[in-house]
C-alpha positions as MATLAB code, in Angstrom:
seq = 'XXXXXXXXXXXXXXXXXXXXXXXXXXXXXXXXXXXXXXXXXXXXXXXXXXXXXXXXXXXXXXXXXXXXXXXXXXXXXXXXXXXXXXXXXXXXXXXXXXXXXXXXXXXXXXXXXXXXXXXXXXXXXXXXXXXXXXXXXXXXXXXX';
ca = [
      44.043  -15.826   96.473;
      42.247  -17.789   93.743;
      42.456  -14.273   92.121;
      45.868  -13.873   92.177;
      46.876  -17.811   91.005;
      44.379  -17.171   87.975;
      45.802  -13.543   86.935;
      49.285  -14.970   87.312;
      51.356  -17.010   84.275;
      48.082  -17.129   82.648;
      49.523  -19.258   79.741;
      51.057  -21.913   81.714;
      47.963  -22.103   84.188;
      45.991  -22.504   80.881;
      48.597  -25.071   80.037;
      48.399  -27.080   82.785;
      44.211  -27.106   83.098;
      43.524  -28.084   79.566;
      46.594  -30.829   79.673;
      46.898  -31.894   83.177;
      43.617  -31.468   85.408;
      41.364  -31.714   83.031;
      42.999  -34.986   81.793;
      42.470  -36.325   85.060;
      38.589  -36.484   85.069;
      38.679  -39.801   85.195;
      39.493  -40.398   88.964;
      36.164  -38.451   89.717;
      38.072  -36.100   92.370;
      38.682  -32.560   91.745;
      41.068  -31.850   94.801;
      43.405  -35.169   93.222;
      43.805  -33.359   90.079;
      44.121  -29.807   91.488;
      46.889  -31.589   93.753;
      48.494  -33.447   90.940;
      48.422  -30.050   89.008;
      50.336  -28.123   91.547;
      52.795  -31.490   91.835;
      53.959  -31.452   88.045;
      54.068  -27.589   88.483;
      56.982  -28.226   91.215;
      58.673  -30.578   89.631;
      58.556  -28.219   86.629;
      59.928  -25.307   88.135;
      62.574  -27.749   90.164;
      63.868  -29.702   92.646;
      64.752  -26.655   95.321;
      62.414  -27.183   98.049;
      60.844  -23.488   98.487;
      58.929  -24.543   95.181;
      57.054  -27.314   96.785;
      56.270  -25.168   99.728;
      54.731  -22.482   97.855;
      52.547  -24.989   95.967;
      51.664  -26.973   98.885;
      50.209  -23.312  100.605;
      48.606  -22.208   97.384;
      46.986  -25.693   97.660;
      46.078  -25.192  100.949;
      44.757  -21.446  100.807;
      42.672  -21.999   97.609;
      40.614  -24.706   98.804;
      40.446  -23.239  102.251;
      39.132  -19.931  100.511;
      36.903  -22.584   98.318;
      35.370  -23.841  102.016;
      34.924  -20.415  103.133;
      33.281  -19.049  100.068;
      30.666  -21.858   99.884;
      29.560  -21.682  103.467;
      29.230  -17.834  102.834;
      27.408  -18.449   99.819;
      24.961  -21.260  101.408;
      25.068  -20.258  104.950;
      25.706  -16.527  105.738;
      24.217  -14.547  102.500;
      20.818  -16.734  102.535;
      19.730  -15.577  106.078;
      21.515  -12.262  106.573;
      22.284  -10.934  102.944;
      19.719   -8.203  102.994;
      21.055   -6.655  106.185;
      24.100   -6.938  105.457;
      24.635   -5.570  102.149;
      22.569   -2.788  103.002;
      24.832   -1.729  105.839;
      27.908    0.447  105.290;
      29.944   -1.234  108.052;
      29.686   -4.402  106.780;
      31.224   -3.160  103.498;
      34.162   -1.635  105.432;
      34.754   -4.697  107.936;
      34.489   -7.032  104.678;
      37.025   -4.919  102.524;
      39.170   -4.816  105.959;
      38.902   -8.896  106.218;
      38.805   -9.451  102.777;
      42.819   -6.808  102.325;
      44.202   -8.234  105.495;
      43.654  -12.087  104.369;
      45.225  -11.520  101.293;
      48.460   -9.688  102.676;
      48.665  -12.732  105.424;
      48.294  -15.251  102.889;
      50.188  -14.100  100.304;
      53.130  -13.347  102.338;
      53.297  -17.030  103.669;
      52.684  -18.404   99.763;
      55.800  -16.308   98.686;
      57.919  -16.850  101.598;
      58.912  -20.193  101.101;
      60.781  -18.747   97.683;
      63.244  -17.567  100.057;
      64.176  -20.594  100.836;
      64.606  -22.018   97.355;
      67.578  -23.421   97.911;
      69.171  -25.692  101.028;
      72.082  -23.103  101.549;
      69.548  -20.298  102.517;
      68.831  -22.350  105.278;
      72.817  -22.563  106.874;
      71.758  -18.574  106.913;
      69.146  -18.846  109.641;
      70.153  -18.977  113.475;
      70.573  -22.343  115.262;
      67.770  -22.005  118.474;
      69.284  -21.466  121.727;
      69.206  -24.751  123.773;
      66.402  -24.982  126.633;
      67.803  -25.137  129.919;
      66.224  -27.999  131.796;
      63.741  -26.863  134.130;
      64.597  -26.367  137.646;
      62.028  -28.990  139.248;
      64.360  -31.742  137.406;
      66.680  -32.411  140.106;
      70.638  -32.546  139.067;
      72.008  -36.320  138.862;
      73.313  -37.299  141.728;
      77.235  -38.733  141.747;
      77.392  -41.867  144.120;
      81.343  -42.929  144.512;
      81.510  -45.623  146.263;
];
């Protein structure tokens, strides 16, 4: 996903690093500044709320992938690299893992543009009520 945020509007993401995160090196916290970042990117693009969302997930997926990437680094590669890159069904299962995460991802990112504006929303269908469940017993009427 990192990938795909990097490749993508290169000139504003090179924009917004030199004059926004980078500026921010003074609070000592890279995921403040990454999150500030993707905050004046929203209020850039607008006020619709599908903008937020999408930055909020990219937030959420890059440092996730960050996480995951470091343990494999540290962790995984260290003890089992030699086996594994040596075997040709590791290479298939980690293309496999590697394609499906980013068509799961990436559809979830870019979903939330459907919903860019409030009046999308009056599109979706209202949830059927739950019927209450039948151990609650009906109220009982006492006339007197």
């Amino acid at each position: 996903m990192e990938h795909y945020v990097q490749s993508f509007n290169v000139n504003t993401n090179q924009w917004v690093g030199q004059y926004i995160y980078k500026r921010l090196k003074f609070l000592n916290n890279r995921t403040i500044s990454y999150g500030a970042a993707l905050g004046f990117l929203a209020i850039w693009h607008g006020y619709h709320s599908g903008y937020y969302m999408a930055f909020l997930m990219e937030y959420m997926v890059v440092s996730t992938e960050k996480q995951i990437t470091n343990f494999y680094d540290k962790v995984v590669l260290p003890r089992y690299g030699n086996f594994l890159n040596s075997s040709d069904v590791y290479k298939i299962l980690y293309f496999a893992t590697l394609k499906s995460y980013n068509i799961v991802y990436m559809g979830w990112c870019l979903a939330s543009f459907v919903f860019l504006k409030p009046s999308t929303f009056e599109a979706l269908p209202l949830p059927m009520p739950l019927p209450l469940p039948m151990s609650v017993p009906p109220p009982l009427l006492l006339l007197p």
